[in-house]
C-alpha positions in Angstrom: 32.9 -42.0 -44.9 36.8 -42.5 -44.3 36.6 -46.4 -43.9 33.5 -46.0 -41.5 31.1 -49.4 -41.6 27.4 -48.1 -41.0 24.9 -51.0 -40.6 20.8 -50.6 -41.5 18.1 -52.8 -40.0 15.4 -53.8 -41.7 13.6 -54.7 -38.7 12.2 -51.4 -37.4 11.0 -51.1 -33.6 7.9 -49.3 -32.7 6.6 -48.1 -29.3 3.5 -47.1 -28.4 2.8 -45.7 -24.9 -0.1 -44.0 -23.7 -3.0 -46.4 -25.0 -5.9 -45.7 -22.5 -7.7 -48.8 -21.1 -10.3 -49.2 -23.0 -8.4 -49.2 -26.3 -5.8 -51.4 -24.8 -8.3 -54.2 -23.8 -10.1 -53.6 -27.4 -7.0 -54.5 -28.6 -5.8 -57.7 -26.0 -9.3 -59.0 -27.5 -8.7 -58.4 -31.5 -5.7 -59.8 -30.7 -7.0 -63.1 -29.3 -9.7 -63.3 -31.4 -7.2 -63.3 -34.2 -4.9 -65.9 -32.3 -1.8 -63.4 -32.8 0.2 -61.4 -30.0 -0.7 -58.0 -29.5 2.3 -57.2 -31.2 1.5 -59.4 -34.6 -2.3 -57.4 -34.0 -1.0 -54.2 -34.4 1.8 -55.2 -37.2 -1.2 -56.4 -38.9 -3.3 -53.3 -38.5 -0.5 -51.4 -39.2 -0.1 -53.4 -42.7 -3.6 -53.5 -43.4 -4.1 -49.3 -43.0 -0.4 -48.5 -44.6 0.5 -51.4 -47.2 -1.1 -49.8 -50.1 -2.1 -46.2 -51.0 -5.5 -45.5 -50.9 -6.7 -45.3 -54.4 -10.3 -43.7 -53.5 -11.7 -40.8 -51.0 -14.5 -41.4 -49.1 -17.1 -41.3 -51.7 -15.6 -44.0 -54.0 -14.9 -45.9 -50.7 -18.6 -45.8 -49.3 -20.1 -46.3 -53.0 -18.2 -49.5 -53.4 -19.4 -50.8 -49.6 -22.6 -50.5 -50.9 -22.0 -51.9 -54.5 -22.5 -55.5 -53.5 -26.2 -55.2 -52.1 -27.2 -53.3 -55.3 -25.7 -50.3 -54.4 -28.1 -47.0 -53.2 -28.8 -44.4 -55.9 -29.5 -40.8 -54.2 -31.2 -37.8 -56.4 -28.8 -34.7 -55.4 -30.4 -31.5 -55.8 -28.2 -28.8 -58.3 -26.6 -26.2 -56.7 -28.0 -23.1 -57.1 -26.8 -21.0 -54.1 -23.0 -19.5 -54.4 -20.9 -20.3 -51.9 -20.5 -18.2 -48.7 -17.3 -16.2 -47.7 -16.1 -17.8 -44.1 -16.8 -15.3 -41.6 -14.5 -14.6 -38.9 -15.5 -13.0 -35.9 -15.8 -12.3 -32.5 
């Protein structure tokens, strides 16, 4: 870029505005509870969600919750009906 120095940060800056009351105090508590600043609470939330890709949907997810109490074993029905068009009307 012609002799141009650009500089990158690692450290990226995040605000979040708009948190209604409830959620705010929810998260003042977790915080505390945690012995972290509300900022370290939500950098660890934010970790926890986003650090790895989920490797599972739902199903798997819910399936393995259960997994360690023996897990729950459901019969499901076949499908005999055809799925329906979606309707759109009035």
């Amino acid at each position: 870029f012609g002799g141009c120095v650009m500089e990158v940060s690692t450290v990226a800056t995040v605000t979040v505005r708009g948190l209604d009351d409830e959620l705010h105090a929810r998260l003042r508590l977790r915080a505390a509870h945690n012995g972290r600043s509300m900022e370290a609470e939500v950098r660890a939330i934010l970790q926890e969600q986003l650090a790895e890709p989920d490797e599972y949907g739902w199903g798997s997810r819910i399936h393995a919750r259960f997994a360690d109490i023996g897990g729950v074993e459901l019969d499901i029905p076949p499908r005999t009906d055809h799925p329906r068009a979606v309707e759109f009307g009035e």
